[in-house]
C-alpha positions as CSV (number, residue, x, y, z in Angstrom):
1,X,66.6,122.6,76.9
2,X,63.1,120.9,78.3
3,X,62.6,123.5,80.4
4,X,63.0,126.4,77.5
5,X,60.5,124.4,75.0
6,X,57.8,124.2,77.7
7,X,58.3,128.2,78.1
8,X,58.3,128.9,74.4
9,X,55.3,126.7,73.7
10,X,53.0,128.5,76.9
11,X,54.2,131.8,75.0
12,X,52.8,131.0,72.3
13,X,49.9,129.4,73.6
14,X,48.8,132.7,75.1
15,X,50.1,135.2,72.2
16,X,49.0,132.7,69.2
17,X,52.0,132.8,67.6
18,X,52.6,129.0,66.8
19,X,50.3,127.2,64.5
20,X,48.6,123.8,65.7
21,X,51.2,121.4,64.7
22,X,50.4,117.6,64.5
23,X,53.2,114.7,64.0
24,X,52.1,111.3,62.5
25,X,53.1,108.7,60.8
26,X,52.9,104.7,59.8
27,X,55.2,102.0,59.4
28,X,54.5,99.0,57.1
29,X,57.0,95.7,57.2
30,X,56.8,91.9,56.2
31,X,58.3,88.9,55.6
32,X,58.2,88.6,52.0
33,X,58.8,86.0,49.6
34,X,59.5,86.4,46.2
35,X,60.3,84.6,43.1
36,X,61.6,84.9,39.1
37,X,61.0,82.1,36.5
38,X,61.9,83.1,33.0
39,X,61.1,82.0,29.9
40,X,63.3,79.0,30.1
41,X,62.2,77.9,33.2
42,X,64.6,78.4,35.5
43,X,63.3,80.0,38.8
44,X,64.5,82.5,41.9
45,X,63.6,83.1,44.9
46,X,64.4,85.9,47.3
47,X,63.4,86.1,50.8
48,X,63.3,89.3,52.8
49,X,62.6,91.6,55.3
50,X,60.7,94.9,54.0
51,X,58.4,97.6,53.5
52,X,55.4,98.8,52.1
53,X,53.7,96.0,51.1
54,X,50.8,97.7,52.7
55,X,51.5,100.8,52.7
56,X,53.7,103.6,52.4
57,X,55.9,104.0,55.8
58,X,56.5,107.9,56.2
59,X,56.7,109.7,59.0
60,X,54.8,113.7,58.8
61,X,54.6,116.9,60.3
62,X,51.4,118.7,59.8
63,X,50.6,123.0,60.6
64,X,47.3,124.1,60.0
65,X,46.0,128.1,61.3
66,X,42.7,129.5,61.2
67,X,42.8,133.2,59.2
68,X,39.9,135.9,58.8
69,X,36.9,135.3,57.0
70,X,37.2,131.2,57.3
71,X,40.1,130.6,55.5
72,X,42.9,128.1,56.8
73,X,46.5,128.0,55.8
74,X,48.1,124.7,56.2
75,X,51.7,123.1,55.4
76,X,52.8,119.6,55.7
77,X,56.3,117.5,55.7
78,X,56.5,113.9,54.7
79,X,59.9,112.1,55.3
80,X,59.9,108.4,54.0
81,X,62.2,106.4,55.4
82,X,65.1,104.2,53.1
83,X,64.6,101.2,55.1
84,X,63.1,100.8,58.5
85,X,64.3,96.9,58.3
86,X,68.3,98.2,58.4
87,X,70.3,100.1,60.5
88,X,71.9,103.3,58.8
89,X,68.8,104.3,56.8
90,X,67.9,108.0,55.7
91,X,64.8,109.8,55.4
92,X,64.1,111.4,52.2
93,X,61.2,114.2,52.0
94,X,58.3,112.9,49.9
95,X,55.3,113.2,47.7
96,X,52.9,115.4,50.2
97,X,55.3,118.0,51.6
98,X,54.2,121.3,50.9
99,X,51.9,124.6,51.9
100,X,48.3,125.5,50.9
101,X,45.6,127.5,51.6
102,X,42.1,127.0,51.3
103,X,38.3,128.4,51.7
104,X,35.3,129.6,50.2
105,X,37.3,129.8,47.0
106,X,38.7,126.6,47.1
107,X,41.9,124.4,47.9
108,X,45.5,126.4,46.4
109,X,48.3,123.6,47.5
110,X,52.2,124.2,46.2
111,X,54.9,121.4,46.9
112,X,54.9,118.1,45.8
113,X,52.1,115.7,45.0
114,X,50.6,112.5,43.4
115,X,48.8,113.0,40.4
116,X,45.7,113.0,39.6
117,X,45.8,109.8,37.5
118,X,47.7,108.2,40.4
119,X,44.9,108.6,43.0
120,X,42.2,106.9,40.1
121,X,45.0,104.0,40.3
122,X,45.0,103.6,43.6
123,X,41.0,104.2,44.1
124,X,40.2,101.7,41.7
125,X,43.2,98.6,43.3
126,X,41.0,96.4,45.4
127,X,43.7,94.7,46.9
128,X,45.0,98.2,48.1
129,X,48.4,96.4,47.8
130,X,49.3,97.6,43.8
131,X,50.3,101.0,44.3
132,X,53.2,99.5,46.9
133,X,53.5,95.7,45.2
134,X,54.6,94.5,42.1
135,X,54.0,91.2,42.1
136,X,49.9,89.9,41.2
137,X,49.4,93.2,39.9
138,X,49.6,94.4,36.6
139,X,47.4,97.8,37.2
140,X,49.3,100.6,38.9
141,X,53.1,100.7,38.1
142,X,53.8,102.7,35.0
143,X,55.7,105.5,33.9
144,X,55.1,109.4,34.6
145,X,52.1,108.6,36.8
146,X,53.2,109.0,40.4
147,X,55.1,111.5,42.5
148,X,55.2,115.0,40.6
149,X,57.5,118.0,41.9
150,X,57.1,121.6,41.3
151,X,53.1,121.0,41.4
152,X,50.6,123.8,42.4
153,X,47.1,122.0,42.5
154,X,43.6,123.7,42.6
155,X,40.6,122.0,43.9
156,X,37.6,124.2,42.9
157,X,35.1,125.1,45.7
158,X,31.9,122.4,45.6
159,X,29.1,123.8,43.0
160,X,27.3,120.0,43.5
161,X,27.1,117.8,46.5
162,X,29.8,114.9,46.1
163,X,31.8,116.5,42.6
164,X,35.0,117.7,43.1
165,X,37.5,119.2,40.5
166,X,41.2,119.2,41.1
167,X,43.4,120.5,38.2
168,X,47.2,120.8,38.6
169,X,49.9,122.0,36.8
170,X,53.9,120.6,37.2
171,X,57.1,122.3,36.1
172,X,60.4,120.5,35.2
173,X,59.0,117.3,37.3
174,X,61.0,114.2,37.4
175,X,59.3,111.8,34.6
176,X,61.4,109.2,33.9
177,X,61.4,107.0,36.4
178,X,58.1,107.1,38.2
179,X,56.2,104.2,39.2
180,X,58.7,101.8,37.5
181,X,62.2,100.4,37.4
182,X,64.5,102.4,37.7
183,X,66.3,103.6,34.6
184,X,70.0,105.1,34.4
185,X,70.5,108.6,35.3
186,X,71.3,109.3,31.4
187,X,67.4,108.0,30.7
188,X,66.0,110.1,33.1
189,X,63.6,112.6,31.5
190,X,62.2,115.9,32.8
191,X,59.8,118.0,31.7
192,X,56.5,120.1,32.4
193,X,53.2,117.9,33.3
194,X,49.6,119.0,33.7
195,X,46.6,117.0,34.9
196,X,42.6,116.9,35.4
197,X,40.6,114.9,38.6
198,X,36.3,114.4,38.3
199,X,35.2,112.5,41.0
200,X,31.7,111.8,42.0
201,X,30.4,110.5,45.6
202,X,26.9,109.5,46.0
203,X,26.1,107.1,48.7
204,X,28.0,103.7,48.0
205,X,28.9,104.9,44.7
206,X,32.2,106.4,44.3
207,X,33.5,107.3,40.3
208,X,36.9,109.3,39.4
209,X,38.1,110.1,36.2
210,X,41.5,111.6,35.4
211,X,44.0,112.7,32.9
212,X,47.7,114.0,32.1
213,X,50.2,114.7,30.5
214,X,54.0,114.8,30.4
215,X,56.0,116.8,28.0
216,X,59.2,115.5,27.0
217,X,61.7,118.1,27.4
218,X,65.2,116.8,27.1
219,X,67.2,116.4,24.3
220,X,69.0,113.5,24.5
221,X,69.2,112.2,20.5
222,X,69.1,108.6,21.5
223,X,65.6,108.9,23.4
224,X,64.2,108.8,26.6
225,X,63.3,105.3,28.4
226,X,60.4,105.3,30.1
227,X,59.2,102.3,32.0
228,X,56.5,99.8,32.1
229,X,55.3,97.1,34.8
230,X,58.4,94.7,35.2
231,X,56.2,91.5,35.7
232,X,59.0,89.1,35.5
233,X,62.5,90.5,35.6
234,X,62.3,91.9,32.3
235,X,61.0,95.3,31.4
236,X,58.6,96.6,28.5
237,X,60.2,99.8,27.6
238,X,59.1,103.1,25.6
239,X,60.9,105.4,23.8
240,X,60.0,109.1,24.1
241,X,62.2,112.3,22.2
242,X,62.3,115.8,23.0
243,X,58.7,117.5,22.1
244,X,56.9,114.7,22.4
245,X,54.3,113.9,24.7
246,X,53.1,111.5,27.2
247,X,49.3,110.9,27.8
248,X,47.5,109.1,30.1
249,X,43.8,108.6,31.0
250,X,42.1,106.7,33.8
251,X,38.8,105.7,35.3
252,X,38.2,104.3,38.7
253,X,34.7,102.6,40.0
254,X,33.5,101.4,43.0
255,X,30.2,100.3,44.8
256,X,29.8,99.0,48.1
257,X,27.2,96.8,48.5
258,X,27.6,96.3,52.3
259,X,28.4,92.4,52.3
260,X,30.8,93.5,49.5
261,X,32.8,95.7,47.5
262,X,33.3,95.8,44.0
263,X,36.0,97.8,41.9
264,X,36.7,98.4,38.0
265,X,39.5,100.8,37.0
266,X,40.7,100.9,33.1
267,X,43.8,103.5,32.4
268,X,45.6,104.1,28.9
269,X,49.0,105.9,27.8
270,X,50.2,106.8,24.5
271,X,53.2,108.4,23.1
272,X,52.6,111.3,21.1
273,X,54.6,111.1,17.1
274,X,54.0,107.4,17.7
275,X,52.4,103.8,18.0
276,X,53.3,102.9,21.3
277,X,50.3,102.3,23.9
278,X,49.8,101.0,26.7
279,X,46.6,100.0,27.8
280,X,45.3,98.7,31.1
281,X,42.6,97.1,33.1
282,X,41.3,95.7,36.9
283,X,38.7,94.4,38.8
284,X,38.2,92.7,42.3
285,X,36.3,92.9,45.4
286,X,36.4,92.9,49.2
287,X,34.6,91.0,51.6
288,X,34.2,92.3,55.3
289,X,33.8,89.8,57.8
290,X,34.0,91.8,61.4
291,X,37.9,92.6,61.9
292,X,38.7,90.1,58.8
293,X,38.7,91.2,55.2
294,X,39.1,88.9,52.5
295,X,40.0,90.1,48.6
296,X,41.1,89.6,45.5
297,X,42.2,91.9,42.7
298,X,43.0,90.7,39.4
299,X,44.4,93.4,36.3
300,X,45.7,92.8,33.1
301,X,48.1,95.0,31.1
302,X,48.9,94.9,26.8
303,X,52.0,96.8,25.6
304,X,52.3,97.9,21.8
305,X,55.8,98.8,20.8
306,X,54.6,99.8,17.1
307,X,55.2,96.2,15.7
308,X,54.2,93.9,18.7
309,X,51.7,93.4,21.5
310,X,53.0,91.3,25.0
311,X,50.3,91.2,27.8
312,X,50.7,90.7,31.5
313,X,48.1,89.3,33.9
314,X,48.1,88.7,37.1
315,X,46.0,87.9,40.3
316,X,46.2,88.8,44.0
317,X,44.6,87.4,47.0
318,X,45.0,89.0,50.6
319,X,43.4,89.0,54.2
320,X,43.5,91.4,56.3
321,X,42.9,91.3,60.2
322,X,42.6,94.7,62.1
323,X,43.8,94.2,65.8
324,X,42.4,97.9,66.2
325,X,41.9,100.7,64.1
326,X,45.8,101.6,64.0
327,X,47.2,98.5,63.5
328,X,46.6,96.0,60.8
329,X,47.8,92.3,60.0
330,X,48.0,90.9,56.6
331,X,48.5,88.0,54.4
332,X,48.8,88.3,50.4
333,X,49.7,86.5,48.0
334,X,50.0,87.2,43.5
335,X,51.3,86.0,40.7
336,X,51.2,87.8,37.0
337,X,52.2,86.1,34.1
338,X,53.1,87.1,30.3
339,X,50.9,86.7,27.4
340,X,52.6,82.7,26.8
341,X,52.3,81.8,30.6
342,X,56.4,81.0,30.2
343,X,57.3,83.7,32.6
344,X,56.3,84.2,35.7
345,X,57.1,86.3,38.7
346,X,55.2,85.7,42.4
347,X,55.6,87.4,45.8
348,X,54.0,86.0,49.2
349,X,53.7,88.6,51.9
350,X,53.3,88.4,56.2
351,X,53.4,92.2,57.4
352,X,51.8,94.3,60.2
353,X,51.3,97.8,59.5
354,X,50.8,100.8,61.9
355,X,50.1,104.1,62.2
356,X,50.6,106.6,64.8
């Protein structure tokens, strides 16, 4: 069987018939603690063994050809494993996999990505750990930003040094559950979703702005849930019917000073037919010292229902210690709270991440 590959691949190597093909990957666990007070007081804590607290682990295949007249087609596969901690895990293909092509005309992708608003979300998280971790961060995890299938994306060719414009376009895509608790299969919603991505490089100065929207397109009569940021065991829910809409809008800044860092990101979701909101807000910095970097991130989040407001706020400190530029060690630690300081949910982390 050896013996055949090594044949097939020199055949191709000398009729071009294979595409350069790439596999890579990372893998991301800790020792995490983590722990529940409610609002009378009582508290819970959970110790364990898992992933992503830095990142995403995932392993990927990657294609790319040169074509005529400097265009390149590419195609990638992203398998993310269930649990690298625990024997018997699967590996389920993820946001990434796909096929595009690209040139003078710009970037054509189809497969499945993250949206536009989810990129500001992460660009704007100076702890890095909010698009992974709940806990200390009240910025990223909210409902129909994420993961969106069915997607063909367009990144227009550059007309001005450091703007790019990405628009996309999502059928049918999974909304429901993305970026949140998970609801019940019967609260799942699906429907078509469209985006917008501005961003702007210049120098240390780095600025993305992005919207989308989600159209609600199943017709269950007792409404869809869709999920907020579960800050303490509970979960701020909104309701969305067939026709309606979901929008949201986000704005990521950063500056790098050199001896420092600094990031700002607000974001804001509505519910079309309705008074239900949700608006959001970070800031932070990171502080390079050699291999050692030293943050904190703090976010805040305010959830109107139509009748009432509840806030969550949190704060999140973390180091991080790069043994090379593949491997990482880290320490964090957060804690949000809700608008009366009565409930409280917190999450330690010790993890190594690496990639490959």
């Amino acid at each position: 069987m050896k013996k055949t590959l090594v044949a097939i691949a020199a055949a191709a190597a000398v009729t071009g018939a294979m595409a350069d093909v790439t596999i890579s990957g990372q893998v991301d666990l800790s020792l995490n603690a983590t722990s529940t007070t409610d609002s009378d007081g009582d508290k819970a804590t959970t110790n364990s063994v898992g992933s992503n607290q830095f990142g995403q682990s995932q392993l990927v295949f990657s294609a790319s050809e040169e074509l005529e007249g400097g265009i390149s087609a590419y195609a990638k596969l992203v398998f993310i494993p269930s649990n690298v901690a625990s024997n018997g895990g699967t590996f389920t293909q993820d946001t990434g996999s796909g096929v595009g092509i690209k040139g003078a005309f710009g970037d054509i992708f189809l497969g499945n990505v993250y949206d536009q608003v989810w990129t500001v979300y992460a660009a704007a998280d100076a702890s890095g750990f909010g698009a992974t971790s709940g806990a200390g961060s009240a910025w990223f995890n909210s409902n129909g930003v994420g993961a969106k299938s069915n997607s063909i994306v367009y990144t227009l060719p550059s007309m001005v040094t450091g703007l790019d414009v990405t628009v996309e376009q999502s059928y049918n895509t999974a909304a429901g559950v993305i970026g949140g608790t998970a609801a019940s299969s019967s609260n799942t919603t699906y429907g078509d979703a469209s985006g917008l991505g501005i961003s702007y490089t210049s120098g240390p100065f780095y600025a993305k702005y992005a919207t989308s929207k989600v159209k609600v397109s199943d017709n269950s009569t007792t409404g869809n849930v869709f999920l907020s940021y579960d800050a303490y065991g509970s979960t701020n829910l909104f309701t969305a019917f067939a026709g309606t809409e979901l929008k949201f809008q986000a704005l990521a800044l950063t500056y790098d000073l050199g001896a420092a860092k600094l990031y700002y990101g607000a974001a804001d979701m509505t519910v079309s037919g309705d008074t239900q909101t949700e608006k959001k807000s970070t800031f932070g910095l990171t502080v390079p010292f050699g291999a050692v970097t030293l943050g904190w991130g703090h976010s805040k989040a305010d959830f109107y229902d139509g009748s009432d407001t509840s806030s969550i706020s949190g704060d999140k400190v973390f180091v991080k210690y790069a043994f090379s530029k593949r491997t990482v060690g880290y320490i964090t630690t957060g804690r949000a709270t809700t608008t009366d300081s009565t409930s409280a949910l917190t999450n330690s982390s010790v993890g190594l991440f690496h990639s490959f």
